[in-house]
FIBARO-632435 format. One record per residue (C-alpha): residue number from 1; x, y, z. Coordinates in nm, 4 decimals, decimal comma. Example, Ala and Ser with C-alpha at 12.3 -4.5 7.8 and 13.67 -1.06 7.14 Angstrom:
BEGIN
<pos 1; px 1,2300; py -0,4500; pz 0,7800>
<pos 2; px 1,3670; py -0,1060; pz 0,7140>
***
This chain:
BEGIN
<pos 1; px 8,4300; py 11,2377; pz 12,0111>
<pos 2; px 8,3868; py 11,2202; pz 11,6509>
<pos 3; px 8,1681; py 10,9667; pz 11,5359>
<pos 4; px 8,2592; py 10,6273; pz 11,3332>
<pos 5; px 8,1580; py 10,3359; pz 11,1946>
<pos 6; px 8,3162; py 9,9803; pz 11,2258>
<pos 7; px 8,2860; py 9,6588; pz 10,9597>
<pos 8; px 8,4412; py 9,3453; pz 11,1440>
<pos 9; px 8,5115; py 8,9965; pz 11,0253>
<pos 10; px 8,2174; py 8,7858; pz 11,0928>
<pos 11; px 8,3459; py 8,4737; pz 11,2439>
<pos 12; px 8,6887; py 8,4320; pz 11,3148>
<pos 13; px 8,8933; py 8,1066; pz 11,4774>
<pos 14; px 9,2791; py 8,2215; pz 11,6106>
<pos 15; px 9,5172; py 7,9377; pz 11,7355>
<pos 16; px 9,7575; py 7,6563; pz 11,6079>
<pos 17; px 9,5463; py 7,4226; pz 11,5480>
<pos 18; px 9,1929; py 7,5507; pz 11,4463>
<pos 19; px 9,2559; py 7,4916; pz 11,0997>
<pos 20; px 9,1958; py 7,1333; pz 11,1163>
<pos 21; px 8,7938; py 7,2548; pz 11,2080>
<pos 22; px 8,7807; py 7,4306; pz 10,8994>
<pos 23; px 8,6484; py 7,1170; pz 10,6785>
<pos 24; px 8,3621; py 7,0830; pz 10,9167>
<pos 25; px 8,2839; py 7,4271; pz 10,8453>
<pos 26; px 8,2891; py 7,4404; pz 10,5187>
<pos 27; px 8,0590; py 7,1567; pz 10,4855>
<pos 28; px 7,8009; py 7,3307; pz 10,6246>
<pos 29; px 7,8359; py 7,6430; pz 10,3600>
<pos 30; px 7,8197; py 7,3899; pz 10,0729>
<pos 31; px 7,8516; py 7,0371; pz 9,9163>
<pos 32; px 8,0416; py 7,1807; pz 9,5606>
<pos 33; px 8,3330; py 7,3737; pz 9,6775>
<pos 34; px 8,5995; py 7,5774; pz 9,4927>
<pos 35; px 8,9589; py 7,5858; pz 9,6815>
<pos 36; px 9,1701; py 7,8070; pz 9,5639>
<pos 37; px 9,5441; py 7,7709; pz 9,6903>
<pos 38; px 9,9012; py 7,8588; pz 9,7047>
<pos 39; px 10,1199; py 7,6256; pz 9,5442>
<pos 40; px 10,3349; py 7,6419; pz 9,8353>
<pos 41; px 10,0850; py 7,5939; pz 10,0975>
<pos 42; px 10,1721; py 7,2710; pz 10,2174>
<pos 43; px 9,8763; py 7,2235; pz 10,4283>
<pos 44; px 9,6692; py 7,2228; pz 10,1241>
<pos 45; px 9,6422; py 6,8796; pz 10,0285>
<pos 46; px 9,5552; py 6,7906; pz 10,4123>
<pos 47; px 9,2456; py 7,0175; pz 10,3392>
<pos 48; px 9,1189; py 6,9330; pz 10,0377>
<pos 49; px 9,1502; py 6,5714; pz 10,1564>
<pos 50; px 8,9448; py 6,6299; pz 10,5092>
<pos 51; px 8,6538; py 6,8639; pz 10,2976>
<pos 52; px 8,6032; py 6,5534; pz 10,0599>
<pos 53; px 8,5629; py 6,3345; pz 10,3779>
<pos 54; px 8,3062; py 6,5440; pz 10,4807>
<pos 55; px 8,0816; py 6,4484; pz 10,1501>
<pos 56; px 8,2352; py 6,7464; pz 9,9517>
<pos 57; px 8,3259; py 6,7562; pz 9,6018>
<pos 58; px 8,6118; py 6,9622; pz 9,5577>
<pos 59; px 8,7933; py 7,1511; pz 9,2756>
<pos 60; px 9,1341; py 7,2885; pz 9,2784>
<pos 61; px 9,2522; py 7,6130; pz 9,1566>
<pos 62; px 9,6280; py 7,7077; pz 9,1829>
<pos 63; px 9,6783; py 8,0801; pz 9,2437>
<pos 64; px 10,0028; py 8,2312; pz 9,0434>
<pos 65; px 10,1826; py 8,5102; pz 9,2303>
<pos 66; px 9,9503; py 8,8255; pz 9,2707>
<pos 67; px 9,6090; py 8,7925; pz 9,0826>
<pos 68; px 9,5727; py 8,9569; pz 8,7659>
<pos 69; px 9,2362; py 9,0096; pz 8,5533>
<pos 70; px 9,2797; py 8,7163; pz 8,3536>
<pos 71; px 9,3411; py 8,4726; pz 8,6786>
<pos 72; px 9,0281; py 8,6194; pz 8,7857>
<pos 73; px 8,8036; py 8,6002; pz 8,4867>
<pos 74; px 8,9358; py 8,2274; pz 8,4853>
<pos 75; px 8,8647; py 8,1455; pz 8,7987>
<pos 76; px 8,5121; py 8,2936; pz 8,8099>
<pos 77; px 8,4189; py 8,0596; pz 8,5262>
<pos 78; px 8,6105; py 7,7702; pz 8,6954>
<pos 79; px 8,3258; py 7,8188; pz 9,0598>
<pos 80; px 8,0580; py 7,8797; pz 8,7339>
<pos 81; px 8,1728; py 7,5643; pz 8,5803>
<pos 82; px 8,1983; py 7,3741; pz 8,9219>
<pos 83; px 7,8978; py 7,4874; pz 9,0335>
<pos 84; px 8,0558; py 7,6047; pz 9,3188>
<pos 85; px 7,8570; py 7,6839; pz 9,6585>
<pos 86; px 8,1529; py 7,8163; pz 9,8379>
<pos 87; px 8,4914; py 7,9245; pz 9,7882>
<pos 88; px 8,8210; py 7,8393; pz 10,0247>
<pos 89; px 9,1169; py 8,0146; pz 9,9963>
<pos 90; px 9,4175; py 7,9302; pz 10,1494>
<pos 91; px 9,7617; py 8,0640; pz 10,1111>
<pos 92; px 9,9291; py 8,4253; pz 10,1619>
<pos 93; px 9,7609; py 8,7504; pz 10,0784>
<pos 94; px 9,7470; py 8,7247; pz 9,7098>
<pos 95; px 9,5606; py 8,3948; pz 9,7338>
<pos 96; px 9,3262; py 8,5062; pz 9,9360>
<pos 97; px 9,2403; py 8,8247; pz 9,7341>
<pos 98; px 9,2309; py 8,5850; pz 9,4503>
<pos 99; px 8,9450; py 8,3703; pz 9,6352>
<pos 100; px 8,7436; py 8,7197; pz 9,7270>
<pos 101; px 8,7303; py 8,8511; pz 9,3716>
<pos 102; px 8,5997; py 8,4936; pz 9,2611>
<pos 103; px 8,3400; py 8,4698; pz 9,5115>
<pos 104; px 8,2285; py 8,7997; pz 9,4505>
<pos 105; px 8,2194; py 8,7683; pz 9,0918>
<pos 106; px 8,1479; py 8,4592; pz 8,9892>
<pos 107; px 7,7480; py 8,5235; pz 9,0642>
<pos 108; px 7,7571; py 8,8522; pz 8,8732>
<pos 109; px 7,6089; py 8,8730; pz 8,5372>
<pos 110; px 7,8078; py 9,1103; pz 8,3518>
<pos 111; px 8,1859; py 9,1622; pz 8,2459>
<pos 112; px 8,4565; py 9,1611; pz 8,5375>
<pos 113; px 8,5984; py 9,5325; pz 8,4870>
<pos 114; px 8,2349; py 9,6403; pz 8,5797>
<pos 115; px 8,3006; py 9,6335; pz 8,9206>
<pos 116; px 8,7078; py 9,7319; pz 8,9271>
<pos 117; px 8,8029; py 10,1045; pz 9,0875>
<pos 118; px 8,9464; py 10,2806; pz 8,8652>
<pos 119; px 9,0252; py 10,0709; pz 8,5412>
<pos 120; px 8,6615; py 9,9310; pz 8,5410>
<pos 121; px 8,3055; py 10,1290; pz 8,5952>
<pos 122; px 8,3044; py 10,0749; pz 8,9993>
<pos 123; px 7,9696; py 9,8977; pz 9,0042>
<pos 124; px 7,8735; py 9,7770; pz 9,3052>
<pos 125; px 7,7733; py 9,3971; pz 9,3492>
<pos 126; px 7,4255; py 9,2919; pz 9,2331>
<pos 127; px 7,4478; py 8,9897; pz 9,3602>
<pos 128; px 7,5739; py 8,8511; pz 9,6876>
<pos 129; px 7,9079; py 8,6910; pz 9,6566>
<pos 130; px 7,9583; py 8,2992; pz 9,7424>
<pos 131; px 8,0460; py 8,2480; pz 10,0966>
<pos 132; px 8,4422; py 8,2385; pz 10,1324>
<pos 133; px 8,6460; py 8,0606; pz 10,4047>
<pos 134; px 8,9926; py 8,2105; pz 10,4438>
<pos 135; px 9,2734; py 8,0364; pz 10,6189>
<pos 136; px 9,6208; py 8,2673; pz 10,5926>
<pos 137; px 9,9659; py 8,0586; pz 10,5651>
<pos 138; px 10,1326; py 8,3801; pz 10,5375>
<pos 139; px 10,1297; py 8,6787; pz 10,8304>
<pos 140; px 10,0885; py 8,9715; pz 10,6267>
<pos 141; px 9,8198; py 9,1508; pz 10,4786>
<pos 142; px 9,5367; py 9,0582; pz 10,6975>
<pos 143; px 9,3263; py 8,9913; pz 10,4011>
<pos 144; px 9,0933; py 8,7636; pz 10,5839>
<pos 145; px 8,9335; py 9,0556; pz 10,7600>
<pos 146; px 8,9160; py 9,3045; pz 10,4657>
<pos 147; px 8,6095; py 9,3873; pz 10,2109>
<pos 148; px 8,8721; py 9,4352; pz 9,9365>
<pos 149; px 9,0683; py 9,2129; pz 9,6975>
<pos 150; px 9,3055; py 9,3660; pz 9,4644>
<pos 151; px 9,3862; py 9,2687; pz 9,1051>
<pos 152; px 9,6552; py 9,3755; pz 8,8617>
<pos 153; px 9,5312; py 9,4808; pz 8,5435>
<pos 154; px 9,8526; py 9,4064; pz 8,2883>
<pos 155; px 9,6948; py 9,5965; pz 7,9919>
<pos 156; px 9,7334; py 9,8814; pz 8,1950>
<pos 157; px 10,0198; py 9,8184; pz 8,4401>
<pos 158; px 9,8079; py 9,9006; pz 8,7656>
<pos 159; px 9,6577; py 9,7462; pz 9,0317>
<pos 160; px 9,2927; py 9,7830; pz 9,1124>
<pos 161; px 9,0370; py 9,7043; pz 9,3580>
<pos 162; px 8,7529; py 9,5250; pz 9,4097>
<pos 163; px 8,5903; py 9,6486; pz 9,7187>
<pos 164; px 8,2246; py 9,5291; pz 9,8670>
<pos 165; px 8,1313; py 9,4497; pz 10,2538>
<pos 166; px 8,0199; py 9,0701; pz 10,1452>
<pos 167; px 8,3868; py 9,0387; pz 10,0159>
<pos 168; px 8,5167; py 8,9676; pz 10,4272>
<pos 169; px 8,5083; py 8,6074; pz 10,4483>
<pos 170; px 8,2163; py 8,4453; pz 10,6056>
<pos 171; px 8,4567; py 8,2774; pz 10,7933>
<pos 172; px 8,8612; py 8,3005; pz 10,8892>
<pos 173; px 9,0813; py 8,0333; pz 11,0183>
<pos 174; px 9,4150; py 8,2146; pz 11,1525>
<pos 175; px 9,6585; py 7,9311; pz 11,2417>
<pos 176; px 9,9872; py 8,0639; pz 11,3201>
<pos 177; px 10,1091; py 7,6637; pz 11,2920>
<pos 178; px 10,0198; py 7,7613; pz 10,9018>
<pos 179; px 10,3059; py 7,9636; pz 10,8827>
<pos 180; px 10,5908; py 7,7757; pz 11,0262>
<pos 181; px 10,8276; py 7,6898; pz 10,8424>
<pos 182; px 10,8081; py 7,9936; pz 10,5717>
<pos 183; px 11,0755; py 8,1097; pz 10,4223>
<pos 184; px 11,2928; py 8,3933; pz 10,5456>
<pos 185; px 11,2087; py 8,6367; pz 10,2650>
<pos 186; px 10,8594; py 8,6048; pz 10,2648>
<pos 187; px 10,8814; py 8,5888; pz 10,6706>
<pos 188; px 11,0566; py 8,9373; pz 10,6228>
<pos 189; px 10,8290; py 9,1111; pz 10,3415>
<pos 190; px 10,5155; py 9,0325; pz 10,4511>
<pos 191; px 10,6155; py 9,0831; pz 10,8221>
<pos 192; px 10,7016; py 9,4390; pz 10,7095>
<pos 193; px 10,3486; py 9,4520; pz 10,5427>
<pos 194; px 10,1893; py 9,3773; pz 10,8564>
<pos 195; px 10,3472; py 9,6252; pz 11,0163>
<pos 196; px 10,3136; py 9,8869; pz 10,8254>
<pos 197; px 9,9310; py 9,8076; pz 10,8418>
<pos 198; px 9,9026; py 9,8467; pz 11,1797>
<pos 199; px 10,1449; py 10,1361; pz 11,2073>
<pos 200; px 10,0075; py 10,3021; pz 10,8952>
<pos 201; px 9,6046; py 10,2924; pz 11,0704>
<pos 202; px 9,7416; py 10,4282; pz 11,3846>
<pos 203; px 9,9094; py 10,7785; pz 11,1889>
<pos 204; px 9,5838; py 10,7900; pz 10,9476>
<pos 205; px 9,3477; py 11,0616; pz 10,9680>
<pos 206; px 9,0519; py 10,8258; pz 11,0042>
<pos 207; px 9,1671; py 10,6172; pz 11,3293>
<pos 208; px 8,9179; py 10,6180; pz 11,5690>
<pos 209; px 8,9256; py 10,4655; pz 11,9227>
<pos 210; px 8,8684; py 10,1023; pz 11,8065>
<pos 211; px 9,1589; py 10,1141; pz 11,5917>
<pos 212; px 9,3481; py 10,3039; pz 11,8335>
<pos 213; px 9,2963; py 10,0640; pz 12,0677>
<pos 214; px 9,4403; py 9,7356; pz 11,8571>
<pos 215; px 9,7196; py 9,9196; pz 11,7135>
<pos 216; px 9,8745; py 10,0525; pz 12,0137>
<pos 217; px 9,8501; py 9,6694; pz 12,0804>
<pos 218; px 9,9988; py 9,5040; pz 11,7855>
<pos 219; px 10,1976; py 9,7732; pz 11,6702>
<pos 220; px 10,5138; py 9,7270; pz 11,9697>
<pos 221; px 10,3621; py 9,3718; pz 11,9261>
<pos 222; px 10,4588; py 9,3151; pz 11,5956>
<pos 223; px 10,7740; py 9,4990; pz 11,5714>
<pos 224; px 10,9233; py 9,2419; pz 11,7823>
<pos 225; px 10,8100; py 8,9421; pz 11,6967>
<pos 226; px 10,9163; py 9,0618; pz 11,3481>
<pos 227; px 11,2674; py 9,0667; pz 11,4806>
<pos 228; px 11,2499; py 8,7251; pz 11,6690>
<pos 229; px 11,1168; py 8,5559; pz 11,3770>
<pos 230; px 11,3725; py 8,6737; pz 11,1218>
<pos 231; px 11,6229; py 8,5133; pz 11,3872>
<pos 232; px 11,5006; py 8,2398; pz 11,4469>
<pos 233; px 11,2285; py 7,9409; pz 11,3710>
<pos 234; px 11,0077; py 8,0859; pz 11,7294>
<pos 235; px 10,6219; py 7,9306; pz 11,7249>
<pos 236; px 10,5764; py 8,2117; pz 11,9903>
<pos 237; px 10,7042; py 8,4827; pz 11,7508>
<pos 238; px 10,4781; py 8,2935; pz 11,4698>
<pos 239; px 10,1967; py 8,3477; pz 11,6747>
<pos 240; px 10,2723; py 8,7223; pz 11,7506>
<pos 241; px 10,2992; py 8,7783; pz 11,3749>
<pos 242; px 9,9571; py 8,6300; pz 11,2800>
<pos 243; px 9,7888; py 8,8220; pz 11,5290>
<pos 244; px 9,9582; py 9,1103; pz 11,4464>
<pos 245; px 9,8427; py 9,0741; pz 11,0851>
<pos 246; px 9,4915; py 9,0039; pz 11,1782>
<pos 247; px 9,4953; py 9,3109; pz 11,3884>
<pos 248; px 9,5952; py 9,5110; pz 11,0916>
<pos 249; px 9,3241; py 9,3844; pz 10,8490>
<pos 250; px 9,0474; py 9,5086; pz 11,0874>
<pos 251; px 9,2776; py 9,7857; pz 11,1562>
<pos 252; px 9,2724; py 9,9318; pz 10,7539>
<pos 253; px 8,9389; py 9,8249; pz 10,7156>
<pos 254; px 8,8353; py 10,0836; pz 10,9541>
<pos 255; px 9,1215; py 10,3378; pz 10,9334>
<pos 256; px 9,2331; py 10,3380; pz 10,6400>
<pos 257; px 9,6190; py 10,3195; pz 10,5389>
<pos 258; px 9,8502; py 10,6044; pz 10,3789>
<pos 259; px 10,0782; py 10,6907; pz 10,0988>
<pos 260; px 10,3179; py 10,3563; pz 10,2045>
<pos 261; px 9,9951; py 10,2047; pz 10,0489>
<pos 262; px 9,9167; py 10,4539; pz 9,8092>
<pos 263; px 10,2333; py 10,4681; pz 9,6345>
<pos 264; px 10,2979; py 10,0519; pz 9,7206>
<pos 265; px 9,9437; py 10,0231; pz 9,4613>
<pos 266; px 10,1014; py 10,1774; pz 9,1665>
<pos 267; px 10,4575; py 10,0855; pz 9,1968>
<pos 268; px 10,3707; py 9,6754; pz 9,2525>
<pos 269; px 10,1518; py 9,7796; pz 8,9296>
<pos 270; px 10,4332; py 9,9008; pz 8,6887>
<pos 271; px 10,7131; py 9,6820; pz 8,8386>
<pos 272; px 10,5540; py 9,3331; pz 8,9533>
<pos 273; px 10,7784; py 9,3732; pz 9,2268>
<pos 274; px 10,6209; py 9,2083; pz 9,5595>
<pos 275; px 10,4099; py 9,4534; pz 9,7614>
<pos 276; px 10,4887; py 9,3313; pz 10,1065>
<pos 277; px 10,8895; py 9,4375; pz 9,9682>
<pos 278; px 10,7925; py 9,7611; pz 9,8538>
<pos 279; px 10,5541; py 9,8323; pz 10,1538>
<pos 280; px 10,8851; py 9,7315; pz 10,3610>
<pos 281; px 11,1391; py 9,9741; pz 10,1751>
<pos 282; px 10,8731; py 10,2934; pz 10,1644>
<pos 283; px 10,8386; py 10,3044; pz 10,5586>
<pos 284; px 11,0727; py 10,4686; pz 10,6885>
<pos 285; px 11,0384; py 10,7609; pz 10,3927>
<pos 286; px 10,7336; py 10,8022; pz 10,4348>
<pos 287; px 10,7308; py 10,7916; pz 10,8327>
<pos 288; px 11,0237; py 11,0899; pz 10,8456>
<pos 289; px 10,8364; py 11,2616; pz 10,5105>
<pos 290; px 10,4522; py 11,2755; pz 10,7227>
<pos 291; px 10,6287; py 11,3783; pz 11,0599>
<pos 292; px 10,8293; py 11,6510; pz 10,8944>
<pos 293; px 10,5085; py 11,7503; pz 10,7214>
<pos 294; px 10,3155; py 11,7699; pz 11,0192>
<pos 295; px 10,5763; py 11,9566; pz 11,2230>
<pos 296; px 10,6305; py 12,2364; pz 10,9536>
<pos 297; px 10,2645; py 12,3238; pz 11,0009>
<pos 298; px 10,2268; py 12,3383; pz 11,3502>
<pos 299; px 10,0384; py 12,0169; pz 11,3951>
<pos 300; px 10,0692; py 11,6863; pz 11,6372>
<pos 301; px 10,3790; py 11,4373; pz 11,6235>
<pos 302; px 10,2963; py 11,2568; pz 11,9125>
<pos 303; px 10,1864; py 10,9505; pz 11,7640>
<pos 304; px 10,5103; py 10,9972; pz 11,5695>
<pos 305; px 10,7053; py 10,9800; pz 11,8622>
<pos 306; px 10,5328; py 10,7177; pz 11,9795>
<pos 307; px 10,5884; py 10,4896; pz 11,6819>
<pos 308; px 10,9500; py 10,6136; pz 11,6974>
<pos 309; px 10,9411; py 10,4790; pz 12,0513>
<pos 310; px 10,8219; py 10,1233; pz 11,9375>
<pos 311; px 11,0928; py 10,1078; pz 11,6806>
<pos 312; px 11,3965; py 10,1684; pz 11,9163>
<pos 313; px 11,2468; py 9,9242; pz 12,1896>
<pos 314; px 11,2700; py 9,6520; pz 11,8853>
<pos 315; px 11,5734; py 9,7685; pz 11,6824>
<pos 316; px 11,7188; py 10,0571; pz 11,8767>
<pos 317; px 12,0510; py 10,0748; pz 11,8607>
<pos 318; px 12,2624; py 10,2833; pz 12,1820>
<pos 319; px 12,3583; py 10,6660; pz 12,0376>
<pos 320; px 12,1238; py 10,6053; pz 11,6759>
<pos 321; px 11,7992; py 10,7220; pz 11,5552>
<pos 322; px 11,5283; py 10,4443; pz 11,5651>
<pos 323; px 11,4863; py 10,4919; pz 11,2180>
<pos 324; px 11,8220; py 10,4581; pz 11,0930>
<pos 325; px 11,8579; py 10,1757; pz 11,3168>
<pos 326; px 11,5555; py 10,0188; pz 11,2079>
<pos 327; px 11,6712; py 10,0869; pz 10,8016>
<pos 328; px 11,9887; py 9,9352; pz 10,8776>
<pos 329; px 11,8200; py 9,6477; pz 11,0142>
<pos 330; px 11,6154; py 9,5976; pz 10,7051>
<pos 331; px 11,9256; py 9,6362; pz 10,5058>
<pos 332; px 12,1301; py 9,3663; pz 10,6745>
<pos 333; px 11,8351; py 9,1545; pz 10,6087>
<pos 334; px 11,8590; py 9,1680; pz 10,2026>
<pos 335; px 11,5195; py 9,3199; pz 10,1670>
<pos 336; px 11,5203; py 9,4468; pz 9,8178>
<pos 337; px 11,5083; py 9,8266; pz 9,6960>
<pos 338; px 11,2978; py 9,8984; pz 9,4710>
<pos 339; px 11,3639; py 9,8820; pz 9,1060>
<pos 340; px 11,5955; py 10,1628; pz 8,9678>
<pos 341; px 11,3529; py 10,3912; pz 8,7074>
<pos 342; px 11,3829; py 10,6931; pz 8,5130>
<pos 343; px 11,2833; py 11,0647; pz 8,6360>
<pos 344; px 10,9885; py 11,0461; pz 8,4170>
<pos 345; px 10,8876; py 10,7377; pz 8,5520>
<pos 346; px 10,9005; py 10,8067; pz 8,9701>
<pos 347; px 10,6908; py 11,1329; pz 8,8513>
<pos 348; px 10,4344; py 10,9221; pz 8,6912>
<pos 349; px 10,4747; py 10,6864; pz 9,0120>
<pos 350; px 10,4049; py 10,9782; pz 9,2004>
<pos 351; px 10,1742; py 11,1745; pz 9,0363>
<pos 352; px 9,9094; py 10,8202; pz 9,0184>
<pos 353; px 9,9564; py 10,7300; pz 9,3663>
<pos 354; px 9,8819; py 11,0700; pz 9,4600>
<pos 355; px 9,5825; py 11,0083; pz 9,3485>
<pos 356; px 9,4950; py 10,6828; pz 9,5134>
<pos 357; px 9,2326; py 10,5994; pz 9,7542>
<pos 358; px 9,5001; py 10,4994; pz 10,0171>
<pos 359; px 9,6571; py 10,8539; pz 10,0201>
<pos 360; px 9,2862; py 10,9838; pz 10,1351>
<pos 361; px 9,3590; py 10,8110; pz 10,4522>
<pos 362; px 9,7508; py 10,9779; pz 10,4831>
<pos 363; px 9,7601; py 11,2131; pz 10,8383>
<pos 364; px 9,9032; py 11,4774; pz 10,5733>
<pos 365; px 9,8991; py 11,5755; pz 10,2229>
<pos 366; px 10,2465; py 11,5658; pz 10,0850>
<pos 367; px 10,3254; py 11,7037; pz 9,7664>
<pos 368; px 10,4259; py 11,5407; pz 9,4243>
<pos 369; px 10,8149; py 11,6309; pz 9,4284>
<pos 370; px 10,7816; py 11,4752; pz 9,8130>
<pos 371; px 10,6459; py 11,1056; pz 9,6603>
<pos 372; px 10,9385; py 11,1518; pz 9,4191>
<pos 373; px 11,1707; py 11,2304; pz 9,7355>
<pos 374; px 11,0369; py 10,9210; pz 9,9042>
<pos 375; px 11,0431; py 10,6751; pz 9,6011>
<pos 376; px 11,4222; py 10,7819; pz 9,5228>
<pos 377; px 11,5204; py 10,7168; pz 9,8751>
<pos 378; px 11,3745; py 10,3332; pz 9,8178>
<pos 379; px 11,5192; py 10,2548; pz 9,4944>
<pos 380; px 11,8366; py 10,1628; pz 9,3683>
<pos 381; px 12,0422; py 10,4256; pz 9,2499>
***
């Protein structure tokens, strides 16, 4: 057995309901505290009202859309200003990305882009990051069990990370109840997002038998309760979802993810189209472009055929592929395709995402004019 190396959340609280012990908690981290929010998250407002009634003094920060190196400078001088001790974040993915990169950065002496992959120098954190409480209100990208937030950089249309082990959230409050109620688009996007990043671990040439383990869990798991929820308002299918999406945090924290992710990074970069959308339409290309791959040279497909499996016990139609079946699915749910582009443009897609850190993870190198294959497939025509 090969050997590996695991980073797990450090204290995490699953059920409806736990998020009402999360003031309590926070207390304890800190008497100044920064929240930083969704503007949708209803339960908001409840929060910030239960941490002040715990002796807190609390400031608000209002995430907008995806974070962007602006949002973040602002916000790290917003905790600086504050005199923040701690940071909450609650809302979908995005928000919670936002509320890593200020924690992490707000101690830090020097300029943001320092520390940013990529765009930036890639320093690592001199300082330890405040302590961040995460509760989700979105079942999606599992960001309260990751060590990475990422940030668009606008000046140069591509999204970055900021990546540290203090980044996973000293503590994470998953309450499915958070996520009743959301509406059917986001249900369906970041649904897809989770999973693909449970499904996307499970192919990657880094799982090991941890990940292994969860996936073949949450994968058939989350496949269905993706469908039930779609159809219908179903607590039970709520629950299955947030699981599902903490599964894949821990999942791609210790796996790794693939070229959904790889080429999801620079296309939500040059687009500003929603990455649990994009992440949604590149599936299915990229599942049939890895297992033709792999087939051509000889190697294993049974984890192929096992995800294929998954898929037709969830969306299988009598007589059909599972992934047609499961594309037409998607389709008759008004997930978008992704923006129509110039030649010149899916070749620069593909060409920078072959070069992403998520594509080191990918169970098989595919080639340029294969990206380009996969990204035409997505897109409008």
């Amino acid at each position: 057995m090969a050997p590996f190396a695991l980073a797990l959340p450090r204290n995490v609280r699953f059920g409806r309901g736990c998020a009402d012990d999360a003031a309590a908690t926070v207390a304890a981290l800190g008497r100044r505290v920064l929240v930083v929010r969704g503007r949708s998250a209803a339960y908001a407002d409840r929060l910030v009202g239960m941490i002040e009634a715990e002796g807190c003094t609390v400031t608000v920060l209002h995430g907008e859309g995806e974070p962007t190196l602006p949002q973040v400078e602002a916000g790290r001088f917003m905790a600086r200003d504050a005199g923040a001790d701690c940071v909450v974040a609650i809302g979908g993915g995005s928000v919670i990305d936002l509320g890593k990169a200020i924690a992490g950065l707000a101690p830090q002496a020097g300029e943001v882009l320092d520390h940013l992959e990529g765009v930036g120098r890639g320093m690592p954190l001199e300082r330890d990051p405040l302590p961040l409480v995460a509760l989700p209100t979105t079942a999606g990208t599992g960001a309260e069990a990751t060590r990475n937030a990422v940030i668009g950089v606008p000046d140069a249309d591509v999204k970055v990370s900021l990546r540290d082990p203090r980044l996973v959230p000293v503590h994470a409050f998953v309450d499915p109840a958070l996520t009743d109620g959301c509406p059917a688009g986001v249900t369906l996007a970041s649904g897809l997002d989770a999973v693909v990043q449970v499904i996307e671990p499970y192919l990657s040439a880094r799982a090991n038998p941890v990940t292994d383990a969860l996936c073949r869990d949450a994968i058939p798991r989350g496949l269905a309760a993706l469908r039930h929820v779609t159809e219908d308002e179903d607590p039970e299918a709520r629950n299955a979802m947030a699981l599902t999406s903490l599964l894949g945090g821990i999942a791609l924290a210790n796996a790794g993810l693939g070229a959904v992710h790889g080429l999801a990074g620079v296309i939500g970069g040059r687009t500003g189209m929603a990455h649990g959308a994009i992440c949604g339409r590149l599936l299915i290309p990229v599942l049939r472009a890895n297992r033709q791959a792999i087939a051509a040279n000889g190697g294993p497909i049974m984890r192929f055929d096992e995800v294929s499996a998954w898929i037709d016990a969830a969306f299988g139609e009598a007589g059909s592929d599972p992934l047609d079946a499961f594309a037409r699915w998607i389709d008759g749910n008004d997930l978008p395709r992704l923006p129509a582009a110039t030649d010149a443009d899916r070749r620069g897609w593909a060409d920078a995402a072959a070069r992403a850190s998520s594509m080191k993870a990918n169970p098989v190198t595919l080639a340029p004019d294969v990206l380009v294959e996969i990204i035409e497939q997505s897109s409008d025509a």
